[in-house]
C-alpha positions in Angstrom: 30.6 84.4 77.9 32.7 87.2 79.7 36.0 85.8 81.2 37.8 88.3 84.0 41.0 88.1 84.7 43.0 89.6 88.0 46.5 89.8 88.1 47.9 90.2 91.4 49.4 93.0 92.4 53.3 93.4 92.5 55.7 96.0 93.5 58.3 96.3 90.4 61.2 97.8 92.7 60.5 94.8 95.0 60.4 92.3 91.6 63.8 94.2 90.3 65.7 93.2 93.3 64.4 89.8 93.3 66.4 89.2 90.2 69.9 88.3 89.9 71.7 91.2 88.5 75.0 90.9 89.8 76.7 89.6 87.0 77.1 91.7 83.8 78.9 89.3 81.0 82.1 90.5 80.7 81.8 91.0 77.2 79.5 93.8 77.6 81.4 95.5 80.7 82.3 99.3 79.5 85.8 100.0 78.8 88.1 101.1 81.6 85.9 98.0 83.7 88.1 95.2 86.0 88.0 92.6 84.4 89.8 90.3 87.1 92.4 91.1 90.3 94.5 88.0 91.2 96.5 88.7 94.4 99.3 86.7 96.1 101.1 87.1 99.1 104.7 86.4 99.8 107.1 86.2 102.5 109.9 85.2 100.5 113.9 86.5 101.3 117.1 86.3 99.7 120.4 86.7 101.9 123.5 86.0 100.0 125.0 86.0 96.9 123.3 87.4 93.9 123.7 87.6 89.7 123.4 91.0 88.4 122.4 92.5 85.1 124.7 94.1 82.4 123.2 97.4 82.1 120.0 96.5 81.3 117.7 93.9 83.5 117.0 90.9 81.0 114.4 87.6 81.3 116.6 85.3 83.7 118.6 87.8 85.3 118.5 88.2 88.7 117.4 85.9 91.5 113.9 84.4 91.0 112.4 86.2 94.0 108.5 84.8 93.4 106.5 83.4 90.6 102.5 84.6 89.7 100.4 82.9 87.7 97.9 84.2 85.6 95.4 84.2 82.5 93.8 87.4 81.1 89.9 86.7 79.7 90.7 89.2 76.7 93.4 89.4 74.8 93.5 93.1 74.0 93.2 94.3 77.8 96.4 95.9 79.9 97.5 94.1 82.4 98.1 96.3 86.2 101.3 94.7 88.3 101.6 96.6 91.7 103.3 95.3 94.6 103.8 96.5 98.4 107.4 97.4 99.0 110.2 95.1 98.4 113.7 96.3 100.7 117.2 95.3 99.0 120.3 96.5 100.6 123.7 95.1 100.8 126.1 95.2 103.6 129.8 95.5 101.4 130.6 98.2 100.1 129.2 98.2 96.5 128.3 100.7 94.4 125.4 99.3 92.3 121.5 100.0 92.2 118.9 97.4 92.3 116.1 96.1 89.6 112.8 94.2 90.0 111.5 93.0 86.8 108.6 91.1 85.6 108.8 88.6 82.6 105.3 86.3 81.5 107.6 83.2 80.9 106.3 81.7 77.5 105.4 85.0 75.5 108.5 84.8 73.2 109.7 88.1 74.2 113.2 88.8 75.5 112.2 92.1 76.8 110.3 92.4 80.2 107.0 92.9 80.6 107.5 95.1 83.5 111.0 96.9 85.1 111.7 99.1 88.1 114.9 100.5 88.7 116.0 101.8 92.1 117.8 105.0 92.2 119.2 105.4 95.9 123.0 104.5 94.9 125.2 104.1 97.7 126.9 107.5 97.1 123.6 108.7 99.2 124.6 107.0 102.2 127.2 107.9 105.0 128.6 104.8 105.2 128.4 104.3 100.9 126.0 101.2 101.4 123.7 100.4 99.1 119.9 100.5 100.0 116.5 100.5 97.7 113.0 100.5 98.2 111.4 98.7 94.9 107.5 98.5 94.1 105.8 97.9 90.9 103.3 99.7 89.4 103.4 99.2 85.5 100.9 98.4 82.5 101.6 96.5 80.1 99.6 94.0 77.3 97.5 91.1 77.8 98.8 89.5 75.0 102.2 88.7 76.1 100.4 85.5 77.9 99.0 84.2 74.5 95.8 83.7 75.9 96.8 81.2 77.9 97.7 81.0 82.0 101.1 81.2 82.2 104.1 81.9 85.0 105.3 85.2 85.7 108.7 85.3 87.2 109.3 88.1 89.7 113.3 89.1 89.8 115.5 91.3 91.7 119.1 91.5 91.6 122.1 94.3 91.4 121.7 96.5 88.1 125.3 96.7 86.5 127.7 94.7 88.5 128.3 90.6 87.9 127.5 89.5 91.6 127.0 91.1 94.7 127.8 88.0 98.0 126.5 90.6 100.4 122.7 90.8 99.0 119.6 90.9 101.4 116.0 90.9 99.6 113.4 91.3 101.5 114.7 90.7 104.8 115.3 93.0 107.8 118.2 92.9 110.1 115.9 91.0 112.8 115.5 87.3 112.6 112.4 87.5 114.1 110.5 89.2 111.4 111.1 86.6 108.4 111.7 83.7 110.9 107.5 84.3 111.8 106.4 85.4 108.1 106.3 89.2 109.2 108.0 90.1 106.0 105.4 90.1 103.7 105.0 91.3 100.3 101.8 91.6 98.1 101.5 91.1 94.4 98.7 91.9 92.8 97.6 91.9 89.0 94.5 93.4 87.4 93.7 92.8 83.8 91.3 96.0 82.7 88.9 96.1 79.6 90.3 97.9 76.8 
């Protein structure tokens, strides 16, 4: 006895975009691939008096300006930190530049993880106030967070000088802007496949 069998027809482009391909594991993702962006908006400001740094801009140093959290998948990845502009100026007559430093809270490290330094000293300015624009954009290693989530605190404060009372961080010279959230600054870390 002679058995046919038809199989319908089917368009294999059609069939391939049926499936759900969206989703390569990550463990397979090429090198150089982003792993994960976690993003975080602040509208935080200092105004007043502010710890510096000896020198050199240590974990706990500093006013705690903001605080990410975050858990890389792999512990071998590098870790992106970028940030929109953060404004610091003072108005006494100081002659100091500023720091913004990132530290991942429980890595056991006393160095941090990430460190801009302004370089607009007040000598710059007419009046010999101090003024910086501060924004990260550093690498650095997943396995500072142990691969677990964990805090990092965001700092800013004067670079060489004990105190500074006159400090403003984020935070114009119009009430207006931080009094309706207008003074807003973006963090935003990317952990990428090594």
């Amino acid at each position: 006895m002679t058995v046919r069998v038809n199989k319908p027809e089917f368009n294999v482009r059609e069939k391939l975009k049926s499936l759900d391909y969206s989703h390569v594991p990550y463990e397979k993702m090429p090198v150089g691939s982003v792993i994960q962006v976690y993003s975080k908006v602040s509208t935080n400001e200092v105004r007043g008096t502010v710890a510096g740094g000896s020198g050199f801009a240590d974990p706990g140093e500093g006013v705690l300006f903001e605080t990410l959290s975050f858990c890389p998948m792999f512990r071998n990845s590098k870790i992106l930190l970028q940030s929109s502009n953060v404004n610091v100026y003072e108005h006494s007559n100081d002659s100091d530049t500023f720091y913004m430093t990132a530290y991942v809270v429980n890595s056991g490290s006393d160095v941090v993880h990430a460190n801009v330094q302004g370089t607009l000293g007040y000598e710059i300015f007419k009046d010999n106030f101090n003024g910086q624009i501060l924004a990260f954009n550093n690498i650095f290693d997943a396995s500072a967070f142990g691969g677990r989530t964990d805090d990092v605190h965001i700092r800013l404060g004067p670079l060489a000088q004990s105190t500074h009372a006159n400090l403003n961080i984020n935070r114009d010279s119009y009430a207006t802007s931080f009094a309706n959230g207008r003074n807003t600054v973006t963090f935003t870390m990317m952990e990428i496949k090594q």
